[in-house]
MARBAMI-92907 format. One line per 4 residues: number of its first residue (from 0); their letters; for each residue x, y, z of N, C-alpha, C, O. Coordinates in steps of 0.001 Angstrom, whole numbers, plus 500000, padded with zeros to 6 digits. Example, Ala and Ser with C-alpha at 12.3 -4.5 7.8 and 13.67 -1.06 7.14 Angstrom:
residues 2
0> as> 513190:494310:507800:512300:495500:507800:513200:496700:507800:514236:496681:508465; 512850:497750:507080:513670:498940:507140:512900:500030:507870:513409:501138:508039
This chain:
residues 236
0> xxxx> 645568:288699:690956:646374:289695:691669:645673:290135:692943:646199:290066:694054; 644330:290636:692682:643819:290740:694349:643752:289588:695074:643875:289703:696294; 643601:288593:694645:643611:287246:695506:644378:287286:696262:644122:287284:697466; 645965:287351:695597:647236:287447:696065:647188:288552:696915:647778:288352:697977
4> xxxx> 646620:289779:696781:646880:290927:697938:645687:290434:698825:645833:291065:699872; 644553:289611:698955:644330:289367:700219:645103:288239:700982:645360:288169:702184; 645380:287445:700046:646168:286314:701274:647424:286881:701509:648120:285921:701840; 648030:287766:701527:649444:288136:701872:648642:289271:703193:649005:289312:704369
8> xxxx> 647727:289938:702693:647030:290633:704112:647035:289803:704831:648001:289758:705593; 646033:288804:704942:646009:287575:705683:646746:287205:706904:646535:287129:708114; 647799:286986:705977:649450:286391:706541:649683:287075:707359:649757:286771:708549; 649932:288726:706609:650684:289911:707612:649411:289467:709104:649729:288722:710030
12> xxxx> 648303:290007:708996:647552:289928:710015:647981:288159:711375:648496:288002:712482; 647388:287336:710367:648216:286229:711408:649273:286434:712315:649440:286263:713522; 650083:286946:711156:651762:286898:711896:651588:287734:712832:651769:287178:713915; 651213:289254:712971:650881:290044:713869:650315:289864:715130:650666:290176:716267
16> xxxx> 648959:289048:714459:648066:288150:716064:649452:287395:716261:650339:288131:716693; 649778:286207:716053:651337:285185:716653:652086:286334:717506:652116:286303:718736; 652481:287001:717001:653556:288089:717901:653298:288626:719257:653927:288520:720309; 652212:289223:718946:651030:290156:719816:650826:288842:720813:651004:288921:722029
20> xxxx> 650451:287687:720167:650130:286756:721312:651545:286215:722312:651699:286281:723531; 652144:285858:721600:653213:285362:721757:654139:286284:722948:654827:285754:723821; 653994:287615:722776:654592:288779:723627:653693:288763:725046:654148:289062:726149; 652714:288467:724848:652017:288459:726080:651833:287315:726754:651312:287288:727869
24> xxxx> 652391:285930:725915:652457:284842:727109:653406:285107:727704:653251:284978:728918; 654954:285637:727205:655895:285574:727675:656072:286474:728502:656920:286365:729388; 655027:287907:728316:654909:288605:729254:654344:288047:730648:654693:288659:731658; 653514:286956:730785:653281:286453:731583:653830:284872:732098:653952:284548:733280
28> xxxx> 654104:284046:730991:655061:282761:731615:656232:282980:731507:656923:282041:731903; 657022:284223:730964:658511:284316:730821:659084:283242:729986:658551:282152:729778; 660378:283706:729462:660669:283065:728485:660939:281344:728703:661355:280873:729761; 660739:280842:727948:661268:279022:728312:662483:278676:728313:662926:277643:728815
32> xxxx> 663182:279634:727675:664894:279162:727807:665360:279298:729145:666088:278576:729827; 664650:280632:729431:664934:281467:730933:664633:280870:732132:665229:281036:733196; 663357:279929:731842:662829:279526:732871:663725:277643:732900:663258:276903:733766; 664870:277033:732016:665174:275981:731763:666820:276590:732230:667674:275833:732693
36> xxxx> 667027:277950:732024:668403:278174:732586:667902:278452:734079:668806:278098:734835; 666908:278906:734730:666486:278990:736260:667131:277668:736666:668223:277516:737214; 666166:276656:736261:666386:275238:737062:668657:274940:737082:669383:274480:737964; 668847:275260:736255:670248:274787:735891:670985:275582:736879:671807:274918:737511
40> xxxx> 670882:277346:737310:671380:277936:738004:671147:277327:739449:672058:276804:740090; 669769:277449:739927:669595:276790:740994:670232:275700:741592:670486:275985:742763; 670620:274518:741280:671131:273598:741271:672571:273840:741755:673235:273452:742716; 672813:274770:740525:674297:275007:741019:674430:275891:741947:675459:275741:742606
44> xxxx> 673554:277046:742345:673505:277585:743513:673098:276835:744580:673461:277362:745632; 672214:275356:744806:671988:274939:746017:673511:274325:746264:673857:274354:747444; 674442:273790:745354:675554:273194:745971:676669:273947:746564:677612:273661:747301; 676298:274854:746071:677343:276229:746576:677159:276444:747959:678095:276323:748749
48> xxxx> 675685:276843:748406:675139:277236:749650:674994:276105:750465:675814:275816:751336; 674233:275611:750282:674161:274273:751424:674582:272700:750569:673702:271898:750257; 675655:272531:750361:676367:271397:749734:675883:270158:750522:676398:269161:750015; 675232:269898:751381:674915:268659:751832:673339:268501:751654:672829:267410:751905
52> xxxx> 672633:269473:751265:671370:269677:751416:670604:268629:750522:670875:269007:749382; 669930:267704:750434:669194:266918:749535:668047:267425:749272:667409:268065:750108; 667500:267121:747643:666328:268670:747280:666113:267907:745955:666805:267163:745261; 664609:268508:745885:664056:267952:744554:663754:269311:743993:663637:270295:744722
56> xxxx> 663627:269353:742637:663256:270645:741808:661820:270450:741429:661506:269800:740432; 661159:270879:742037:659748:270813:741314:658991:271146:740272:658255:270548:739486; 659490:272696:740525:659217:273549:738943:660050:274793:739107:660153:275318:740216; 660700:275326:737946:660801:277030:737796:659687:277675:737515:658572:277160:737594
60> xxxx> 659897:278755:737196:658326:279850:736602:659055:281282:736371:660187:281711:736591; 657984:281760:735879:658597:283463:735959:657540:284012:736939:656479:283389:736916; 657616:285100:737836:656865:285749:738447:656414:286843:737674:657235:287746:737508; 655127:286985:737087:655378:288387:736103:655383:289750:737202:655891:290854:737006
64> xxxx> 654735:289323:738252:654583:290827:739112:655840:291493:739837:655958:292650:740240; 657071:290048:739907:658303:290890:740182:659221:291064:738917:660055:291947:738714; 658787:289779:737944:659660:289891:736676:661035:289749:737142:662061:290334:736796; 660737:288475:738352:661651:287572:737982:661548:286262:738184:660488:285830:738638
68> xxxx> 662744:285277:737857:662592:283903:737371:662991:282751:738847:664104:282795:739370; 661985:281874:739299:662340:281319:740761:661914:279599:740256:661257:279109:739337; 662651:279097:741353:662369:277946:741468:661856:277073:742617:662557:277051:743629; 660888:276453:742602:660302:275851:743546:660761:274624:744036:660470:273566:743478
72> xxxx> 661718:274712:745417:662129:273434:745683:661766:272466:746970:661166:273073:747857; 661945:271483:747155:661795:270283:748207:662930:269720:748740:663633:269042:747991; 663277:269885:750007:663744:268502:750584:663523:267742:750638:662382:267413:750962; 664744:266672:750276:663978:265126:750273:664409:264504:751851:665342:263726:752051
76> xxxx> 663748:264899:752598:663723:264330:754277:661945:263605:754825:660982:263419:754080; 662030:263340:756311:660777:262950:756316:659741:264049:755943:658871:263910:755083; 659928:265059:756635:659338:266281:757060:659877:267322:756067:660579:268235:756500; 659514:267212:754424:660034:268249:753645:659891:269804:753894:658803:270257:754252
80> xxxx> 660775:270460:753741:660375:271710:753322:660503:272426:751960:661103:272260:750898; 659857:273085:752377:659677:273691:750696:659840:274939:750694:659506:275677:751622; 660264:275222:749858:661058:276347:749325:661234:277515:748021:660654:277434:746939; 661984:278368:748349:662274:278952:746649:663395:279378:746323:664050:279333:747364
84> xxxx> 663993:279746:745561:665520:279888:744766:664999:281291:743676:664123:281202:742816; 665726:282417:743972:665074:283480:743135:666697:284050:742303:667540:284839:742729; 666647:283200:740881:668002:284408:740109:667814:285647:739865:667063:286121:739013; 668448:286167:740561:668477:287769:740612:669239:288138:739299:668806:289095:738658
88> xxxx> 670296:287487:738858:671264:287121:737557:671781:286137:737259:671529:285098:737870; 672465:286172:736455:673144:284616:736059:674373:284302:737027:675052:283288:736863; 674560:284985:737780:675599:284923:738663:675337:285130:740260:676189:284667:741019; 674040:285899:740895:673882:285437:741732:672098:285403:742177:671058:285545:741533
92> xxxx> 672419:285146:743575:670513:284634:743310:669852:284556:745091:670794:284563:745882; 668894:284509:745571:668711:284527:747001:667916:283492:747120:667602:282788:746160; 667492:283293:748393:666391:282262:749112:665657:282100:750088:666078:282857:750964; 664691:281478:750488:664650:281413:751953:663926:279972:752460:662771:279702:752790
96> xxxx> 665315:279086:752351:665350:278334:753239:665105:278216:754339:664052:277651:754633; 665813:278610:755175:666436:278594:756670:665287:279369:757283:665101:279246:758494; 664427:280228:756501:663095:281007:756986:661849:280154:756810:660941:280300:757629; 661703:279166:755693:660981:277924:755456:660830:276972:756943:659975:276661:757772
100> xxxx> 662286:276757:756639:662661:275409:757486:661917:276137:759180:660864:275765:759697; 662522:276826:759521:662275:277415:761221:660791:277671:760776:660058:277264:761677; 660116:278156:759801:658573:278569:759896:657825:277070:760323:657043:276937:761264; 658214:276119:759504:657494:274338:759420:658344:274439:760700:657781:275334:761331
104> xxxx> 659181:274096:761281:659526:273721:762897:658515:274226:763516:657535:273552:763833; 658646:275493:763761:657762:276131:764448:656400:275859:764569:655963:275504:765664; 655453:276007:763319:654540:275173:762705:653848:273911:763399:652721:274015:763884; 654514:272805:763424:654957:271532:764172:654767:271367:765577:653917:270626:766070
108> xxxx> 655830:272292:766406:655603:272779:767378:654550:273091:768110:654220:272594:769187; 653974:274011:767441:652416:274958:768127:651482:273716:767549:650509:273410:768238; 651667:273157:766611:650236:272140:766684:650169:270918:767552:649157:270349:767960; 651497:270600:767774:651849:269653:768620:651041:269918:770067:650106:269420:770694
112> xxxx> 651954:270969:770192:651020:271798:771194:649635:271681:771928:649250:271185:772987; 648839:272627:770480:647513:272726:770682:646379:271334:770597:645211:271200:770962; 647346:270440:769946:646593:269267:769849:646448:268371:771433:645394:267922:771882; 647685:268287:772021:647950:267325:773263:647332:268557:774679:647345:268288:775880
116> xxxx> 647015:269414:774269:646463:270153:775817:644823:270567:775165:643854:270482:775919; 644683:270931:773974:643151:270642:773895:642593:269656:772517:642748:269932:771328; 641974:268556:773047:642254:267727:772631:640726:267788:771791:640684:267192:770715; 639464:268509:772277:638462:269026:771445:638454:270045:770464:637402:270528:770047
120> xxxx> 639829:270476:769987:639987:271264:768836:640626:270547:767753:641784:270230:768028; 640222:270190:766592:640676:269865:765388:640872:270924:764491:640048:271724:764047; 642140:270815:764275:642709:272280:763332:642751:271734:761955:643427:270762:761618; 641735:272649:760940:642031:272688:759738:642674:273363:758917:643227:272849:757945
124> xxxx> 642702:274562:759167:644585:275137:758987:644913:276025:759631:644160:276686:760347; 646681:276274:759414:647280:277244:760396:648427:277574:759252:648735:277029:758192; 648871:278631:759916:650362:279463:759603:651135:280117:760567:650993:281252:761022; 651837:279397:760783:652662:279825:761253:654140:280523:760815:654855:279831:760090
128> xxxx> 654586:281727:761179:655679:282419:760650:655996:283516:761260:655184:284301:761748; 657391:283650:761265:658447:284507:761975:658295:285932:761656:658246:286376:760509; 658227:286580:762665:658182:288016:762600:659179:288923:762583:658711:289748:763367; 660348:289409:762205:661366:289766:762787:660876:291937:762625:661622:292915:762611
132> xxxx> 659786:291854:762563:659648:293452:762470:659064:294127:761374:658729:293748:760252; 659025:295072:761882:658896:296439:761009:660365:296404:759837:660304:296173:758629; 661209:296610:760391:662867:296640:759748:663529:295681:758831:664627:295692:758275; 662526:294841:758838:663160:293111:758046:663396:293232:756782:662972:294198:756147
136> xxxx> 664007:292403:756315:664599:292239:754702:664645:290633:754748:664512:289800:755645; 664922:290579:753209:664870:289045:753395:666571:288186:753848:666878:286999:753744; 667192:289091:754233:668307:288521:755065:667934:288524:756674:668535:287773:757443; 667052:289289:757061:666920:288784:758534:666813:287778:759178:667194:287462:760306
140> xxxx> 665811:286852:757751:665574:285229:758687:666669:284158:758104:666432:282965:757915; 667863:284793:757866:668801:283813:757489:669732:283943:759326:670930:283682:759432; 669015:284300:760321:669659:284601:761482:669781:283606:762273:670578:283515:763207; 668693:282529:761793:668249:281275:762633:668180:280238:761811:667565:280254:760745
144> xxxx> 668976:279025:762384:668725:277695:761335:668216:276469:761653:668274:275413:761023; 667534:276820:763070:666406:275988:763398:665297:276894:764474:665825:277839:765060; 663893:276657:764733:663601:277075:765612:663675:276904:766864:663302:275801:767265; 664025:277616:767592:664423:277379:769441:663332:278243:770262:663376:279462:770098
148> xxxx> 662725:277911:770802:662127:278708:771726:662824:279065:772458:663645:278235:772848; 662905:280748:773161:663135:281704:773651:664597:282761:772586:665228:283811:772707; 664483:281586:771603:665877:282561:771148:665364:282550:769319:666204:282547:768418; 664253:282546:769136:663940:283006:767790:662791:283818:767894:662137:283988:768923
152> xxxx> 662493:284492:766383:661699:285744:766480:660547:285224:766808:660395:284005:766730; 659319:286228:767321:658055:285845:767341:657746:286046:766544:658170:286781:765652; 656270:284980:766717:655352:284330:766083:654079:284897:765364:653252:285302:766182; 653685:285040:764005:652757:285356:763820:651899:283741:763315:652123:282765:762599
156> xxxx> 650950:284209:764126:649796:282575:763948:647975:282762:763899:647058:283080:764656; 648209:282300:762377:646727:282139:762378:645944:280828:761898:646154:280206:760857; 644892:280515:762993:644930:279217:762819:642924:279325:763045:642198:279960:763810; 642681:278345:761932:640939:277640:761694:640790:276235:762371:641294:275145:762099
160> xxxx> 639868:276669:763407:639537:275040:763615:637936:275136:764024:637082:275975:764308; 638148:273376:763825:636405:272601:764665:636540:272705:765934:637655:273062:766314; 635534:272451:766931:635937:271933:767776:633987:271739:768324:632992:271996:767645; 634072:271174:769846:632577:271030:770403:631957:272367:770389:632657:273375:770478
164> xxxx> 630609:272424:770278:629919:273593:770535:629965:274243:772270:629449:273836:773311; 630762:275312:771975:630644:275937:773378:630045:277749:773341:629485:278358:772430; 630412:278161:774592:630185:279572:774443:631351:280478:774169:632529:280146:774302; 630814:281926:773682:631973:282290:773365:633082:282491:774516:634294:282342:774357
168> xxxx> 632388:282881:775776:633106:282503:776929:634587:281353:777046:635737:281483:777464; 633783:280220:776422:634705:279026:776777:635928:279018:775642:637048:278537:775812; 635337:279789:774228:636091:279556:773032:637352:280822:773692:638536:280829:773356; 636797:281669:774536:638024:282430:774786:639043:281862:775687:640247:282044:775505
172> xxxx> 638469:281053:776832:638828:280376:777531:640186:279160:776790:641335:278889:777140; 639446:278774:775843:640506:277853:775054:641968:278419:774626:643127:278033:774778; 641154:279827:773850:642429:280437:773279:643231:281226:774533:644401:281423:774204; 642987:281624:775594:644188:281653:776795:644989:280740:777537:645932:281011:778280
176> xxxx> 644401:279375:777188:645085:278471:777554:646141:278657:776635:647255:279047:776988; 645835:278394:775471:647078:278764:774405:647912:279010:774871:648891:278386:775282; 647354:280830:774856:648866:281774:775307:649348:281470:776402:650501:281859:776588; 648747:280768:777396:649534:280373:778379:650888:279129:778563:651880:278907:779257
180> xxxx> 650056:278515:777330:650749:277075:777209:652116:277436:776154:653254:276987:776292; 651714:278219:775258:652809:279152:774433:653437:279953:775090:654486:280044:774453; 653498:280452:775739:654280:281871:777739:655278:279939:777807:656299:279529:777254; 654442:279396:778608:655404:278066:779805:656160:277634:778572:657331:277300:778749
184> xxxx> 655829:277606:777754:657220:276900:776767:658230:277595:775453:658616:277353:774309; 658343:278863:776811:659134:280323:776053:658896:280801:774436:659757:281322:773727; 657658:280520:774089:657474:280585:772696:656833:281981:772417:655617:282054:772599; 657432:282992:772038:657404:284540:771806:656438:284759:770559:656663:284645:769354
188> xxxx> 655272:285118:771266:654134:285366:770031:653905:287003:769618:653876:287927:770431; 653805:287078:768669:653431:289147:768099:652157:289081:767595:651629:290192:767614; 651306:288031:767058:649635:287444:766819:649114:286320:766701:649626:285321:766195; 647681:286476:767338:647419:285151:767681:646001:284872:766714:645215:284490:767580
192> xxxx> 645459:284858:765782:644196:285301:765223:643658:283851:765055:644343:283005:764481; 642461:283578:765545:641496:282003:765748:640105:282318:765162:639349:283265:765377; 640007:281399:764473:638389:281349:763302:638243:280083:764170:639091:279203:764022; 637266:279909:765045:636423:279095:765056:634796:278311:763947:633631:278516:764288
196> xxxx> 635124:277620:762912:634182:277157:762071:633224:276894:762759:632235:277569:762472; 633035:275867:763924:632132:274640:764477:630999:276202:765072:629870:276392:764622; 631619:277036:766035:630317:277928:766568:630576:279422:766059:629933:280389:766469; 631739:279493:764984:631509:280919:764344:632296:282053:764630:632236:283233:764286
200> xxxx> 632958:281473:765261:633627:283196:766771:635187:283553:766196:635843:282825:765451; 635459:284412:766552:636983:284973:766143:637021:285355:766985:636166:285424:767867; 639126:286095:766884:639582:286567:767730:641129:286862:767280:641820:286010:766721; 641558:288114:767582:642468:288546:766762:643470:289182:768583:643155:290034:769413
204> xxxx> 644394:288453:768507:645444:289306:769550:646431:289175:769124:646748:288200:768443; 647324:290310:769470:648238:290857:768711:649131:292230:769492:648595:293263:769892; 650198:291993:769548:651133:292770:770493:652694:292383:770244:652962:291233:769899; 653483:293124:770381:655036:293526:770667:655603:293989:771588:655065:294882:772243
208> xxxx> 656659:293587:771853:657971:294117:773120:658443:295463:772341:659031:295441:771260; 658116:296565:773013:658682:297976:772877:659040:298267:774556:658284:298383:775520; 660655:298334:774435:661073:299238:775458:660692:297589:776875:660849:297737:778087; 660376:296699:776442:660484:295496:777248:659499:295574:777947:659452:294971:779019
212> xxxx> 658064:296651:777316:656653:296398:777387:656239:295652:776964:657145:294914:776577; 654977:295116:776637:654107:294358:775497:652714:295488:775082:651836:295807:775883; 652786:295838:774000:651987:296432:773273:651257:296024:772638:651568:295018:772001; 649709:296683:772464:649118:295821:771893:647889:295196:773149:647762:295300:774369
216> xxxx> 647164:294547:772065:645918:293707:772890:646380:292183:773389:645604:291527:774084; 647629:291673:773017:647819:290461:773296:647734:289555:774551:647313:288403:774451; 648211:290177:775951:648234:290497:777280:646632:290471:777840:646271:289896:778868; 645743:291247:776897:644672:291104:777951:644004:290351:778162:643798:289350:777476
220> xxxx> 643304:290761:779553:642384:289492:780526:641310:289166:779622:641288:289684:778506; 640390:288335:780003:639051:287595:779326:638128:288468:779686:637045:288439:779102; 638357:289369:780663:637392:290360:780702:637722:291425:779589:636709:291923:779098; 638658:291782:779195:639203:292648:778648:638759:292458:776875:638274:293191:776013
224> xxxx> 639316:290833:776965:638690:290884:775575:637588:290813:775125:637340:291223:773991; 636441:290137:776120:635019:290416:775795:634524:291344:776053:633456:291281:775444; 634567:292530:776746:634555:293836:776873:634576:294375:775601:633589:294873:775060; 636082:294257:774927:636170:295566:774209:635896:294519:772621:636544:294767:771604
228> xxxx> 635180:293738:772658:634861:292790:771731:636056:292322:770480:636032:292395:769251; 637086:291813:771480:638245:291527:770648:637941:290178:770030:638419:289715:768994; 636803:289474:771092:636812:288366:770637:635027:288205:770305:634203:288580:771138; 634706:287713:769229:633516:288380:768715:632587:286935:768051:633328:285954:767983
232> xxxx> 631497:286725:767686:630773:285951:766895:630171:286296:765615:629046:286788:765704; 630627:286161:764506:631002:286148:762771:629800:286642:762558:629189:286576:763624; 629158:287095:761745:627840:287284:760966:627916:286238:759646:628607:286396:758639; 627157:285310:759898:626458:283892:759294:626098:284182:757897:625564:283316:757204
C-alpha cells in the first residue's frame, strides 16, 4: 500500500513537471496547431493581396514578446525579398512587403553607389531603411511600391566597412563625398552613421526637413564635424 502511495505521488509529480513544462514552451514557441494554421492563413492572405506575387514560406513562429503568430516569407525572383505576414486573427492579418521590397531597392542603390565612386571601401554591412517619421504606423510604408529617388521617404543608413589606411581627415572626406553623391542623385537622407573597421573612426550624421530647413548635424562642413567631434576615432 505505501508503495502504491509513492508511485501514484510520483506520477502526480511527473504529470505536473509535463504541464508546467509544457505551458512554458508554448508560452514561448506558441501553440503548433497555431503556428500550422499561420502558414495556411498566410497563403491565403498572400493571394488575396498581391495575387501575382510568387513566394516561398519559410517558416511560421510565434513571437512571444508580441504574442503573436507570423510568417516568414520569400520571393521567388532574382533579387528576393523577404518578408513577414502577421495574423492578427483568423480573418485578418498585416505585412510589410512593399516596406521590405523599397528598403532592398534602396539598399542596392546606395551600395551600388558607394562601391563605383569609392572604389577603396569594401562594405561589410549596411542597412538601409525608410524613415517616414516621428508619426508612422505600419501603414505608412505601404505609400510606396518601389523606391524612386526624390519621391520616397528618407533614408536611414548605417553602414561598416574596410577600406586603405587613411586619416581621419580623409575618412571624413570619403563620407562627404557620399552625401554629395547621395544630394546629385536626389536621394533624401535623415542618417548617415559609418564604422570604419580598417582605421577605427566613426561618424554619426543625422538631420530632417522641418519647415523646409535641415535640422540636425547632417549639413555640416568638415570643419564642423571635426570640430565638434562628430566624427571621432573608437577606443581600441
Amino acid at each position: 500500500m505505501k508503495k502504491h502511495s509513492i508511485l501514484l505521488s510520483i506520477s502526480i509529480i511527473i504529470i505536473i513537471f509535463l504541464a508546467f513544462g509544457g505551458c512554458i514552451y508554448m508560452n514561448i514557441n506558441g501553440l503548433p496547431w497555431k503556428i500550422k494554421e499561420t502558414e495556411v492563413f498566410t497563403q491565403t492572405y498572400l493571394s488575396k493581396k498581391y495575387p501575382d506575387l510568387k513566394y516561398k514560406i519559410n517558416r511560421a513562429y510565434y513571437n512571444s514578446k508580441s504574442g503573436k503568430y507570423l510568417c516568414n516569407v520569400s520571393t521567388e525572383e532574382d533579387t528576393p525579398v523577404t518578408f513577414r505576414v502577421t495574423m492578427l486573427n483568423k480573418d485578418s492579418g498585416e505585412d510589410n512587403y512593399l516596406e521590405s521590397k523599397v528598403n532592398l531597392e534602396a539598399k542596392n542603390m546606395v551600395t551600388s553607389l558607394i562601391e563605383e565612386n569609392e572604389p577603396s571601401i569594401k562594405i561589410k554591412q549596411i542597412s538601409v531603411l525608410e524613415d517616414a517619421g516621428a508619426n508612422a504606423n505600419s501603414k505608412s510604408y505601404d505609400k510606396y511600391t518601389s523606391f524612386i529617388p526624390g519621391d520616397s521617404y528618407p533614408l536611414k543608413m548605417d553602414i561598416r566597412w574596410e577600406s586603405d589606411e587613411v586619416s581621419l581627415e580623409a575618412f571624413v572626406d570619403q563620407v562627404l563625398r557620399i552625401r554629395e553623391n547621395l544630394k546629385n542623385r536626389d536621394i533624401a537622407v535623415c542618417g548617415l552613421d559609418v564604422i570604419d573597421d580598417t582605421n577605427n573612426y566613426g561618424i554619426d550624421l543625422s538631420g530632417r526637413e522641418v519647415n523646409g530647413k535641415k535640422e540636425g548635424n547632417y549639413n555640416f562642413t568638415k570643419d564642423q564635424i571635426i570640430d565638434d567631434k562628430i566624427a571621432y576615432e573608437m577606443e581600441k
